[in-house]
N, C-alpha and C positions, 0 to 999 in steps of 0.2 A: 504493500500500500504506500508506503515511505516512498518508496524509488519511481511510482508511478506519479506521486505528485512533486517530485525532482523533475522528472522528466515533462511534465505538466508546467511546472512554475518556469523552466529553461526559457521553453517555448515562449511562452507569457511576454517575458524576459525581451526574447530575441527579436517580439514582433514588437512592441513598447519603443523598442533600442529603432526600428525604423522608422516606428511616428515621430518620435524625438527630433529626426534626422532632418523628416516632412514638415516638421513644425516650423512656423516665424511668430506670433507673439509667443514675449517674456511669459505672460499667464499661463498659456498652452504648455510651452517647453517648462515650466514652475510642476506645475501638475502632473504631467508626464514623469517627469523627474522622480516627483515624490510617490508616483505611485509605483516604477519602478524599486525604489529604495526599499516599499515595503513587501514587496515580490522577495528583492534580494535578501532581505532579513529573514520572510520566512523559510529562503532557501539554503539561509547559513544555519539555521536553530535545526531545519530536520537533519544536514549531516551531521552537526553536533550530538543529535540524539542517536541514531546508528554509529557514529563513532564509540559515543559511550556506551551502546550497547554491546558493540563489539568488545569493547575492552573490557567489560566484566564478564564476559565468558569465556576470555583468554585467560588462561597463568600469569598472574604479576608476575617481570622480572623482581626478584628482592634487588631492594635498591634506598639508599639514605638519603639520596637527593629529592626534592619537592617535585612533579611531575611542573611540568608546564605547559598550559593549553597553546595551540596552535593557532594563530592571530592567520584572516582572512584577508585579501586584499581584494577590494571594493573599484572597479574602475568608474570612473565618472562620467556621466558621457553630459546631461543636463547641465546648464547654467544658463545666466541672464549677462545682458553687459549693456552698455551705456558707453558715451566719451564725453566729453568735454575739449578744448583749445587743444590743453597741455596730455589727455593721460584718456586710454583706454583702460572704462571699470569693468572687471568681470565681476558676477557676485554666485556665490557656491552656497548651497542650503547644505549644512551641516547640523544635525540637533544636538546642542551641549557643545559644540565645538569649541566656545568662550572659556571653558572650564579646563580645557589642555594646558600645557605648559609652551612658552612660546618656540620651545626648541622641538618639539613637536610636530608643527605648525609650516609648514617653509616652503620657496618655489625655486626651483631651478630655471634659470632663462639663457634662451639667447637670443640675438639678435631678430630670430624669425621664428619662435617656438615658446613655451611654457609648459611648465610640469607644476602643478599642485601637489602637495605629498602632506597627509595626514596623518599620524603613526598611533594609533592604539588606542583609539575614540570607540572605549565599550569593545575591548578588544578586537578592535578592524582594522585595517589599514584602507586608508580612501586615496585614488590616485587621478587627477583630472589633466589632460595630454591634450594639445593644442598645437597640432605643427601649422607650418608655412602659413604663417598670418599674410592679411593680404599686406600688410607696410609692416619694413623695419623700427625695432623698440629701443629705447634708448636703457641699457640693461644695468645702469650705473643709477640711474635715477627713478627706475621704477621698484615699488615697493608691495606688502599687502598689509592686511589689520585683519585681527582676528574678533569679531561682532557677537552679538546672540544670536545662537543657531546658525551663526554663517560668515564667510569667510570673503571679505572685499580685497581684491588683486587690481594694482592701479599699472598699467602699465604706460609708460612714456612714450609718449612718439617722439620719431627721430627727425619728425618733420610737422611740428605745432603746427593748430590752423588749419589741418590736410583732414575731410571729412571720410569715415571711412565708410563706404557700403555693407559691406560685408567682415564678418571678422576673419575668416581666409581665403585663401585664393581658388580655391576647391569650389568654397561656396557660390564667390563670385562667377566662378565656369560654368558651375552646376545650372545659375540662373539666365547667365548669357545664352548658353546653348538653348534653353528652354523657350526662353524668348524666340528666339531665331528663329524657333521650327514655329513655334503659332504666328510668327508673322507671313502672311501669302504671300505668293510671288508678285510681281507689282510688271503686266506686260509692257511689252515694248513700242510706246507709240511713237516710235523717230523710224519704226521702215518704209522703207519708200513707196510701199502697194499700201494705201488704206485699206482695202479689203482683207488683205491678211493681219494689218495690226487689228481690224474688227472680228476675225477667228481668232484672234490670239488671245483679246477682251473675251471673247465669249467662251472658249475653253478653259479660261482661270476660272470666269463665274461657275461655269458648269460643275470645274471640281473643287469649288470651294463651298458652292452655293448648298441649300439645305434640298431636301425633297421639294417644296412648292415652286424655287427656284429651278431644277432641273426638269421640272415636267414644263413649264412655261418657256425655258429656252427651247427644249425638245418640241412642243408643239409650233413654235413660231419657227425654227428650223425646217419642221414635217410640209410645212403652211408654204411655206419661202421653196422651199422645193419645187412644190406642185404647183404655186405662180408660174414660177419660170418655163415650168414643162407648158403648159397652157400656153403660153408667151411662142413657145419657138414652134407650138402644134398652126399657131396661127400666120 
Protein backbone atom coordinates (compact mmCIF):
# COMPACT_ATOMS: atom_id res chain seq x y z
CA UNK A 1 0.00 0.00 0.00
CA UNK A 2 3.03 2.31 1.18
CA UNK A 3 4.81 1.96 -2.28
CA UNK A 4 1.71 2.25 -4.22
CA UNK A 5 1.08 5.73 -2.86
CA UNK A 6 5.11 6.43 -3.47
CA UNK A 7 4.51 5.75 -6.75
CA UNK A 8 1.04 7.68 -6.60
CA UNK A 9 2.58 10.90 -4.98
CA UNK A 10 5.86 10.71 -7.63
CA UNK A 11 3.44 11.08 -10.37
CA UNK A 12 1.45 13.94 -8.42
CA UNK A 13 4.82 15.37 -8.00
CA UNK A 14 6.10 15.07 -11.61
CA UNK A 15 2.93 16.54 -13.28
CA UNK A 16 2.77 19.69 -10.57
CA UNK A 17 6.74 20.00 -11.59
CA UNK A 18 5.01 20.81 -15.37
CA UNK A 19 2.34 23.27 -14.35
CA UNK A 20 4.92 25.13 -12.23
CA UNK A 21 6.91 25.38 -15.57
CA UNK A 22 3.29 26.40 -17.42
CA UNK A 23 2.65 28.96 -14.86
CA UNK A 24 3.40 33.16 -15.05
CA UNK A 25 1.44 34.67 -12.08
CA UNK A 26 3.46 34.82 -8.75
CA UNK A 27 -0.02 33.58 -7.10
CA UNK A 28 -0.27 30.44 -9.44
CA UNK A 29 3.43 29.60 -9.29
CA UNK A 30 2.99 30.43 -4.95
CA UNK A 31 0.23 27.74 -4.80
CA UNK A 32 1.62 25.39 -7.14
CA UNK A 33 4.69 25.43 -5.19
CA UNK A 34 3.05 24.82 -1.82
CA UNK A 35 1.01 22.27 -2.91
CA UNK A 36 3.97 20.42 -4.31
CA UNK A 37 5.95 20.94 -0.90
CA UNK A 38 3.09 19.07 0.70
CA UNK A 39 3.19 16.17 -1.89
CA UNK A 40 6.95 16.01 -1.11
CA UNK A 41 6.58 15.91 2.79
CA UNK A 42 4.18 13.26 2.51
CA UNK A 43 6.55 11.54 0.23
CA UNK A 44 9.44 11.80 2.74
CA UNK A 45 7.23 10.73 6.18
CA UNK A 46 6.17 7.40 4.05
CA UNK A 47 9.89 6.36 3.32
CA UNK A 48 10.74 7.36 6.70
CA UNK A 49 8.17 4.88 7.98
CA UNK A 50 9.22 1.76 5.67
CA UNK A 51 12.74 2.71 6.58
CA UNK A 52 11.98 2.23 10.15
CA UNK A 53 10.17 -0.46 9.47
CA UNK A 54 12.71 -2.16 7.87
CA UNK A 55 15.17 -1.56 10.47
CA UNK A 56 13.26 -3.05 13.33
CA UNK A 57 13.08 -6.37 11.63
CA UNK A 58 16.72 -6.21 10.84
CA UNK A 59 19.46 -7.31 13.78
CA UNK A 60 20.95 -4.17 15.24
CA UNK A 61 24.58 -3.92 14.55
CA UNK A 62 25.78 -3.51 18.48
CA UNK A 63 27.09 -0.22 18.25
CA UNK A 64 27.87 2.83 21.16
CA UNK A 65 27.59 5.45 18.62
CA UNK A 66 23.97 7.50 18.56
CA UNK A 67 22.37 6.32 15.00
CA UNK A 68 21.71 9.28 12.83
CA UNK A 69 18.72 9.82 10.71
CA UNK A 70 19.33 10.60 7.14
CA UNK A 71 18.51 14.34 6.09
CA UNK A 72 16.48 14.41 2.51
CA UNK A 73 17.35 16.85 -0.06
CA UNK A 74 14.26 18.90 -1.35
CA UNK A 75 14.95 20.47 -4.97
CA UNK A 76 13.03 23.70 -5.56
CA UNK A 77 11.63 24.39 -8.50
CA UNK A 78 8.72 27.35 -7.31
CA UNK A 79 9.58 30.83 -6.60
CA UNK A 80 8.24 34.55 -7.19
CA UNK A 81 10.71 37.48 -8.05
CA UNK A 82 10.22 41.17 -8.79
CA UNK A 83 13.20 43.90 -9.75
CA UNK A 84 13.78 47.19 -9.13
CA UNK A 85 16.67 49.80 -10.97
CA UNK A 86 19.45 48.21 -8.90
CA UNK A 87 18.64 44.30 -7.91
CA UNK A 88 16.73 41.32 -9.16
CA UNK A 89 14.33 39.89 -5.85
CA UNK A 90 13.63 36.30 -5.82
CA UNK A 91 11.49 35.25 -2.91
CA UNK A 92 11.56 31.39 -1.73
CA UNK A 93 8.50 30.16 0.66
CA UNK A 94 10.27 28.22 3.34
CA UNK A 95 8.09 27.46 6.74
CA UNK A 96 10.32 28.29 9.91
CA UNK A 97 13.14 29.12 7.63
CA UNK A 98 13.77 32.44 10.00
CA UNK A 99 14.41 30.11 12.98
CA UNK A 100 17.96 28.56 11.13
CA UNK A 101 21.15 29.74 11.85
CA UNK A 102 22.56 32.19 9.22
CA UNK A 103 25.31 29.76 8.35
CA UNK A 104 22.74 27.41 7.29
CA UNK A 105 21.13 29.69 5.04
CA UNK A 106 23.45 30.66 1.90
CA UNK A 107 23.65 31.19 -2.09
CA UNK A 108 26.38 30.32 -4.33
CA UNK A 109 26.56 32.65 -7.47
CA UNK A 110 27.98 33.57 -10.51
CA UNK A 111 28.00 35.80 -12.92
CA UNK A 112 24.85 33.86 -14.86
CA UNK A 113 23.57 31.33 -12.21
CA UNK A 114 22.39 30.95 -8.45
CA UNK A 115 22.10 28.14 -6.07
CA UNK A 116 19.95 28.56 -2.83
CA UNK A 117 21.15 25.92 -0.29
CA UNK A 118 19.12 25.28 2.96
CA UNK A 119 20.62 22.69 5.32
CA UNK A 120 18.58 20.97 7.98
CA UNK A 121 15.08 22.85 8.10
CA UNK A 122 13.19 19.99 10.05
CA UNK A 123 15.71 17.61 8.96
CA UNK A 124 15.71 18.45 4.94
CA UNK A 125 17.95 19.93 2.89
CA UNK A 126 16.20 22.42 0.36
CA UNK A 127 18.12 23.38 -2.90
CA UNK A 128 16.74 26.08 -5.43
CA UNK A 129 19.03 26.19 -9.04
CA UNK A 130 18.78 28.81 -11.50
CA UNK A 131 21.06 28.61 -14.50
CA UNK A 132 21.66 31.02 -17.52
CA UNK A 133 19.77 34.14 -16.21
CA UNK A 134 18.71 36.14 -19.00
CA UNK A 135 21.42 39.31 -17.82
CA UNK A 136 24.70 39.09 -16.04
CA UNK A 137 24.67 39.76 -11.95
CA UNK A 138 26.96 41.67 -10.20
CA UNK A 139 28.02 38.70 -7.68
CA UNK A 140 30.06 41.01 -5.29
CA UNK A 141 27.09 43.19 -4.45
CA UNK A 142 24.22 40.90 -4.58
CA UNK A 143 23.14 39.43 -1.20
CA UNK A 144 19.98 37.45 0.57
CA UNK A 145 17.92 37.91 4.05
CA UNK A 146 16.41 35.23 5.76
CA UNK A 147 12.24 36.54 6.52
CA UNK A 148 9.23 34.59 8.03
CA UNK A 149 8.63 31.43 6.39
CA UNK A 150 10.87 32.69 3.59
CA UNK A 151 13.97 33.55 2.04
CA UNK A 152 14.46 37.15 -0.04
CA UNK A 153 17.66 36.79 -2.74
CA UNK A 154 18.46 40.36 -4.16
CA UNK A 155 20.54 39.89 -6.96
CA UNK A 156 22.53 42.90 -8.73
CA UNK A 157 22.55 43.73 -12.10
CA UNK A 158 25.46 44.33 -13.99
CA UNK A 159 23.68 46.72 -15.92
CA UNK A 160 21.11 49.04 -13.53
CA UNK A 161 18.19 50.41 -15.22
CA UNK A 162 18.04 47.35 -17.88
CA UNK A 163 14.34 45.88 -17.47
CA UNK A 164 14.22 42.26 -17.46
CA UNK A 165 11.44 40.12 -19.25
CA UNK A 166 12.14 37.04 -18.23
CA UNK A 167 14.33 35.68 -15.50
CA UNK A 168 16.34 33.21 -18.00
CA UNK A 169 17.03 32.87 -21.21
CA UNK A 170 15.25 29.58 -21.63
CA UNK A 171 12.29 31.23 -20.66
CA UNK A 172 12.62 34.19 -22.92
CA UNK A 173 13.17 31.26 -26.10
CA UNK A 174 10.41 29.35 -24.77
CA UNK A 175 8.02 32.45 -25.30
CA UNK A 176 9.69 33.82 -28.58
CA UNK A 177 9.29 30.69 -30.23
CA UNK A 178 5.68 30.55 -29.19
CA UNK A 179 4.92 33.80 -30.22
CA UNK A 180 6.28 33.20 -33.61
CA UNK A 181 4.38 30.20 -34.52
CA UNK A 182 0.79 31.91 -33.60
CA UNK A 183 1.67 34.71 -35.49
CA UNK A 184 0.30 33.99 -39.56
CA UNK A 185 2.13 34.27 -42.39
CA UNK A 186 1.60 37.89 -43.46
CA UNK A 187 1.25 37.20 -47.86
CA UNK A 188 3.14 38.90 -50.36
CA UNK A 189 1.50 41.82 -51.82
CA UNK A 190 4.61 43.49 -53.95
CA UNK A 191 4.39 40.47 -56.88
CA UNK A 192 3.97 41.73 -59.99
CA UNK A 193 0.56 39.42 -61.08
CA UNK A 194 -2.27 40.86 -58.62
CA UNK A 195 -4.10 37.90 -59.23
CA UNK A 196 -1.79 35.77 -57.78
CA UNK A 197 -0.99 38.09 -54.77
CA UNK A 198 -5.18 37.79 -54.50
CA UNK A 199 -4.59 33.46 -54.40
CA UNK A 200 -1.86 34.06 -52.13
CA UNK A 201 -4.42 36.52 -49.60
CA UNK A 202 -7.00 33.90 -50.18
CA UNK A 203 -4.86 30.72 -49.23
CA UNK A 204 -3.56 32.31 -45.92
CA UNK A 205 -7.37 33.16 -45.00
CA UNK A 206 -8.27 29.67 -46.11
CA UNK A 207 -5.68 28.12 -43.77
CA UNK A 208 -5.86 30.33 -41.18
CA UNK A 209 -9.58 31.03 -41.20
CA UNK A 210 -12.18 29.01 -38.99
CA UNK A 211 -14.87 26.61 -40.55
CA UNK A 212 -17.41 29.62 -41.49
CA UNK A 213 -14.48 31.21 -43.20
CA UNK A 214 -13.48 28.27 -45.31
CA UNK A 215 -16.90 27.39 -46.43
CA UNK A 216 -17.43 31.17 -47.66
CA UNK A 217 -14.19 31.23 -49.42
CA UNK A 218 -14.81 27.60 -50.81
CA UNK A 219 -18.29 28.77 -52.08
CA UNK A 220 -17.29 32.14 -53.68
CA UNK A 221 -14.24 30.15 -55.24
CA UNK A 222 -17.08 27.05 -56.45
CA UNK A 223 -19.22 30.41 -57.65
CA UNK A 224 -16.16 32.27 -59.58
CA UNK A 225 -15.40 29.10 -61.27
CA UNK A 226 -18.75 28.52 -62.99
CA UNK A 227 -19.00 32.50 -63.99
CA UNK A 228 -16.05 32.18 -65.90
CA UNK A 229 -17.03 28.68 -67.48
CA UNK A 230 -20.46 30.47 -68.47
CA UNK A 231 -18.35 33.49 -69.77
CA UNK A 232 -16.19 31.44 -72.27
CA UNK A 233 -19.46 28.89 -73.19
CA UNK A 234 -20.77 32.28 -74.50
Amino acid sequence: MSEARMKELRSDVDELNELLKLAKRKRAQDLISLEMRKLETELIKIKETLAKSAQAEATPAPSTAPAQSKRYQIKLNGYGWDQSDKFIKIFVTLKDVQSLPKEQVFCKLTDKSMELHVKDLDNKDYLLVINKLLDAINVEESYWKQKTDMVVIFLAKSHPNVKWSHMTELEKKTEDQRNSKMKPPTPDMDKSDPQESIMSLMKNMYETGDDDMKRMISKAWYEGQHKKKDTLDL
